[in-house]
C-alpha positions in Angstrom: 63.2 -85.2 0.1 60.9 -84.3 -3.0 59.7 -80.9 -2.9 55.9 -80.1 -3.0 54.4 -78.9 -6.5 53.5 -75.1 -6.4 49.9 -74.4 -6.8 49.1 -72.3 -9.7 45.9 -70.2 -8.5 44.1 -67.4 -11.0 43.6 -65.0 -8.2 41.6 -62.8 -10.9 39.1 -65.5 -11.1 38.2 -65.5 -7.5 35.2 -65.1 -6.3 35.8 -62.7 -3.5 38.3 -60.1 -6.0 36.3 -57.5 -7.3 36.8 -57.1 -11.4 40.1 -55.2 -12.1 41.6 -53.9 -15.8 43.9 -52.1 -16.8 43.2 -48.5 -18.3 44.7 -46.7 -21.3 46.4 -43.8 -21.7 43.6 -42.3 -22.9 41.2 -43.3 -20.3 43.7 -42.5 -17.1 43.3 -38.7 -18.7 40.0 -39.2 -18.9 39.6 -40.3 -15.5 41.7 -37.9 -14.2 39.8 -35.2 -16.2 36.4 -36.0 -14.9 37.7 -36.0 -11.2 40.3 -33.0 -11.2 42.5 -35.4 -9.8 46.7 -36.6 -10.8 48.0 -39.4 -10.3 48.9 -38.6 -6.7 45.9 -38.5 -5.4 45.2 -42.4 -6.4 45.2 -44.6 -3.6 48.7 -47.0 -4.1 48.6 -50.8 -5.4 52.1 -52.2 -5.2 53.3 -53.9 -8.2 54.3 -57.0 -6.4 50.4 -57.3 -5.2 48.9 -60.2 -6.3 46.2 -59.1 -8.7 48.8 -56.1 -10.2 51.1 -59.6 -11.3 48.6 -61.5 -13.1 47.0 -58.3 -14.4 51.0 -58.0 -15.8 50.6 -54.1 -14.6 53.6 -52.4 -15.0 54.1 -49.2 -12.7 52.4 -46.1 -13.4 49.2 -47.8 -14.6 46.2 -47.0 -13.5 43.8 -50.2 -12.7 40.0 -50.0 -12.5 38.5 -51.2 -9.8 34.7 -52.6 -10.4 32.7 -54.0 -6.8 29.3 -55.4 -7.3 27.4 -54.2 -4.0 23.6 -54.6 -3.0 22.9 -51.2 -4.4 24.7 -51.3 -8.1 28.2 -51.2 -9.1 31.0 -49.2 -7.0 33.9 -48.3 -9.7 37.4 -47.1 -7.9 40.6 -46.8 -9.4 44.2 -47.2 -8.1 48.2 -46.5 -9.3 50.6 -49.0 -9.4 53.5 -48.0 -7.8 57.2 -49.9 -6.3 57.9 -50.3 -2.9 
């Protein structure tokens, strides 16, 4: 019995994931500057998620978040953490 090829998809590329990057070490203190928050306070994105693979996110980065909406741009930010 042959065995189906795996589909390679770019999930980054799809149309419905909002833009996502990795921040530096300098920019996660900025963030977390500007908003008086720590790294607890991030909501969690699981290093086995999808977009944190092909992003090649390593835990304990911080990824930015960037929606296009109606009324402008919506910019979040989340930690990747292990199960």
């Amino acid at each position: 019995m042959k065995k189906k090829p795996v589909k390679i998809i770019d999930v980054l590329s799809h149309v419905m994931l909002p833009k996502m990057e990795i921040l530096s070490e300098g920019e996660k203190e900025k963030v977390f500057k500007k908003y008086s928050i720590d790294e607890s306070q991030l909501p969690i994105m699981l290093s086995t998620d999808p977009a944190a693979v092909a992003l090649k996110a390593s835990v304990g980065d911080v990824i930015k978040v960037t929606r296009k909406e109606e009324t402008g741009e919506c910019v979040g930010y989340r930690i990747v953490r292990e199960k």
